[in-house]
N, C-alpha and C positions, 0 to 999 in steps of 0.2 A: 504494500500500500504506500502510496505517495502522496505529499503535497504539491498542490498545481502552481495554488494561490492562497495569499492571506492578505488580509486586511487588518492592522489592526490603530487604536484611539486609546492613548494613554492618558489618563489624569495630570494634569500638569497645575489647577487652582489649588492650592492647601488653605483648607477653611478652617484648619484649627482641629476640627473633632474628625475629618473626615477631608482624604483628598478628591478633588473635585475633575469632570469634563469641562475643556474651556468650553463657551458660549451655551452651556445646553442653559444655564437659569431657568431652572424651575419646569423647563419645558416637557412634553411626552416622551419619554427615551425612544418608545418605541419608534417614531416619527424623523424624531434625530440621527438616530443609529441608521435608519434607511436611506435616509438624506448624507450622510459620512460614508457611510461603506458602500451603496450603489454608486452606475446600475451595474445589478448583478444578472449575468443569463447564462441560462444550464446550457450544458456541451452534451451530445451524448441522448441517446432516445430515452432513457431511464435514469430521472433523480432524485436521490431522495433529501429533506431536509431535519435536520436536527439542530432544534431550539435550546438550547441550554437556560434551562428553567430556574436553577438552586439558586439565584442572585437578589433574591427577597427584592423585586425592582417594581412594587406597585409603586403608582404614583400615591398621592397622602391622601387624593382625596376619595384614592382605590382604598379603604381600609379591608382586611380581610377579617377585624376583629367584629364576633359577632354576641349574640346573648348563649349560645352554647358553646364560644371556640376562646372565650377569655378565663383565665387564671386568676385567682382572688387578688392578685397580686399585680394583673394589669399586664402581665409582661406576656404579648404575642402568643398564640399557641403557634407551633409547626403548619406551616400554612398549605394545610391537607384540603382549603374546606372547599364548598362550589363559587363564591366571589373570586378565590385567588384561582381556580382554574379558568375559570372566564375568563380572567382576565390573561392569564396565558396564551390562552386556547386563539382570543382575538388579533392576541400578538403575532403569534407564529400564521394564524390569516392573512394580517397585513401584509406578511414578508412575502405570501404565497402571492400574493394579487402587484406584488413590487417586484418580483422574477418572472426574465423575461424567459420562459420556455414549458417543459413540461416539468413537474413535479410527481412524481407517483404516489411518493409517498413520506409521510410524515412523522415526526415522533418531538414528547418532551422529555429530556433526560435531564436529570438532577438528583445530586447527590452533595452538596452545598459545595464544598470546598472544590470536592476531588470531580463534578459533574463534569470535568474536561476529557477526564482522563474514562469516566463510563461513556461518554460520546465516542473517544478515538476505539474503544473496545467496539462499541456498537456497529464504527463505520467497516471497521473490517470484514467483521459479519457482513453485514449488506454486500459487499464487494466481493467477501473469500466465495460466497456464494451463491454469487451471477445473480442477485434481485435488483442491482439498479447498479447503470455505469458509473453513478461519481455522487459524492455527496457532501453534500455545505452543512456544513456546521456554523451556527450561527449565533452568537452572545451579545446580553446587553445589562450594564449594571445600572443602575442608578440608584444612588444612599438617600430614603428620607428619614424621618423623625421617628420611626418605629421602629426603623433595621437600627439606628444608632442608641436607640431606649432598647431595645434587644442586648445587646454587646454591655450596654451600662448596669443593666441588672442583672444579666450571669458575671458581672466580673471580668470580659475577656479585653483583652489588653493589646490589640491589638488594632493601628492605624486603617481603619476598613479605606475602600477608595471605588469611585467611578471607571466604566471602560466598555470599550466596545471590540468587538473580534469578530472576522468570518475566517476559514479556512476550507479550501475546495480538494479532495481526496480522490485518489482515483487509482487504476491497477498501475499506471503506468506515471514516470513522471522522472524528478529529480533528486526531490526533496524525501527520501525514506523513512516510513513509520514502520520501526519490528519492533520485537522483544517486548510485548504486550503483557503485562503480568498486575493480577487480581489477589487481593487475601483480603479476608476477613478474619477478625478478632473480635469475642465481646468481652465486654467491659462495661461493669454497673454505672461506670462514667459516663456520658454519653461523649464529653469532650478529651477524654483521656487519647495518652496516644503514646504508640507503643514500640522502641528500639528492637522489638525481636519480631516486630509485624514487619518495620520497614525492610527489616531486613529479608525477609522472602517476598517482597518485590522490586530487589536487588539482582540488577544486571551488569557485565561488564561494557563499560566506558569510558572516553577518554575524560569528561567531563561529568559532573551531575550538577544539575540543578534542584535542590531540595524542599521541600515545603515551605519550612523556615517562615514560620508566625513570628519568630523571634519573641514569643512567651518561653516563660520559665521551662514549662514542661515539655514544652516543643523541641527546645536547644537542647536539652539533657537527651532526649528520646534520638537528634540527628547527632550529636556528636562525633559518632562511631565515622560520620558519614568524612570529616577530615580525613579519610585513609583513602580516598579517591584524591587523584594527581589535580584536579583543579575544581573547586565548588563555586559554582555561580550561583550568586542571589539578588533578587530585583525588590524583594516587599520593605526593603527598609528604603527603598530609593522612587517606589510610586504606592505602597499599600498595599493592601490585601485585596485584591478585587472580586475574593466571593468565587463565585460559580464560573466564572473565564480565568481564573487566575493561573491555571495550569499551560494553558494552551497560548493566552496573551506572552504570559513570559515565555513559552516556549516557541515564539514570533520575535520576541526580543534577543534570543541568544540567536537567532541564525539574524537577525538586521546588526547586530551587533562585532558579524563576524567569527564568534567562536568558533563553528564549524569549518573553518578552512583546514586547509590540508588535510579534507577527507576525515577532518576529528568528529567522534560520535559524543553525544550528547543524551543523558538519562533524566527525563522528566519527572519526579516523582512527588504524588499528593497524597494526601491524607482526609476523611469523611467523617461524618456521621455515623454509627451502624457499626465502629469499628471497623470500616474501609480503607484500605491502603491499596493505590494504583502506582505502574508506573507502562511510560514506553519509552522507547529510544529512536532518536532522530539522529538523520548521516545524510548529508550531501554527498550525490554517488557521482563516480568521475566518469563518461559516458564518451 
């Protein structure tokens, strides 16, 4: 599997609580992100699209909190409920009715953090098994006053941030996606996260780029990961972008050159659920 194309829109405003997209102010992400990353048109008789959903990106005055889905305590439930699917579901409409070709088939994938790293598992599939020629992956972040009262009430400690991503996959190409690797771990924790998980979605590379929240128990859990010859890390340098953050930075190490001279690169995220993803990207010399 390969990458064709990407797109991506880093956060460059810092609002203090949360890094910001220049110009979106206030506006529909949804509308934004289509207006930055198009136009986009499918190649190929069969395409399918995947939404990367885990980026808690309602607008404020989308609330999804309702009289069965609130916590005595005000703090968001898991946004399982029929508002925030609506509100997805119209999203990933918009994109279909803003591409210019055929689409066959859709999906939303989310898994918060690591939802990059279940999309690139997903697109393989679709492709190892002849159901569509190519497929977009498509992400949109945008932080309001619930996803930030979220973070503040569990305590997490980390600089969340805005962004936007497409990535177009196909059998053939330049840009190489292998070494796909899945594990699960539970953990009464639901934030816990765990150095002997990371470690069985541990591949050889010349590079890795790490999850790296840069909280406490995050650094403790990758440490081991310093025994790789070069670790690249982008969240202290734009934030946490939530549900793209895997895929955006991993757009950031191949614009940034890492990959020359044929050097491989290991992506690896961390979920909810006790999820640990990772893949490895290589620029192949043709």
């Amino acid at each position: 599997m390969f990458i064709n194309e990407y797109k991506i829109v880093k956060p460059t405003i810092d609002r203090g609580e949360y890094k910001a997209l220049k110009d979106l102010n206030g506006q529909d992400i949804n509308r934004y992100a289509i207006n930055k990353l198009g136009p986009i048109k499918t190649k190929g008789d069969k395409t399918a699209l995947l939404y990367l959903g885990g980026g808690y990106s309602l607008d404020d005055n989308e609330t999804y909190l309702t009289d069965t889905t609130k916590f005595q305590s005000e703090i968001p439930a898991i946004p399982d409920t029929p508002i925030y699917k609506r509100s997805l579901i119209s999203r990933i409409a918009n994109w279909i009715r803003n591409i210019e070709g055929n689409i066959c088939y859709t999906d939303i994938v989310s898994n918060t953090c690591a939802t990059g790293v279940y999309a690139i598992e997903k697109a393989k599939y679709l492709l190892d098994t002849n159901k569509v020629d190519e497929v977009l992956i498509i992400g949109e972040v945008k932080i309001n006053y619930t996803v930030l009262r979220l973070f503040k009430e569990y305590r997490i400690p980390i600089t969340i941030s805005e962004g936007l991503v497409f990535i177009r996959l196909s059998r053939k190409g330049k840009i190489k996606v292998s070494d796909i690797k899945t594990y699960y771990e539970f953990n009464s924790n639901p934030f816990a996260v765990s150095s002997k998980a990371y470690r069985e979605v541990l591949t050889e590379a010349d590079i890795i780029k790490p999850h790296s929240t840069f909280t406490e128990v995050n650094t403790e859990a990758e440490d081991f990961l310093n025994e790789y010859n070069q670790v690249i890390t982008y969240k202290q340098e734009i934030g946490h972008t939530l549900s793209i953050s895997s895929l955006l930075e991993a757009c950031m190490l191949i614009d940034d050159k890492y990959l020359k001279d044929n050097k491989s690169a290991l992506i690896v995220a961390s979920g909810l659920g006790g999820f640990y993803g990772s893949f490895k990207i290589q620029i192949e010399d043709k």
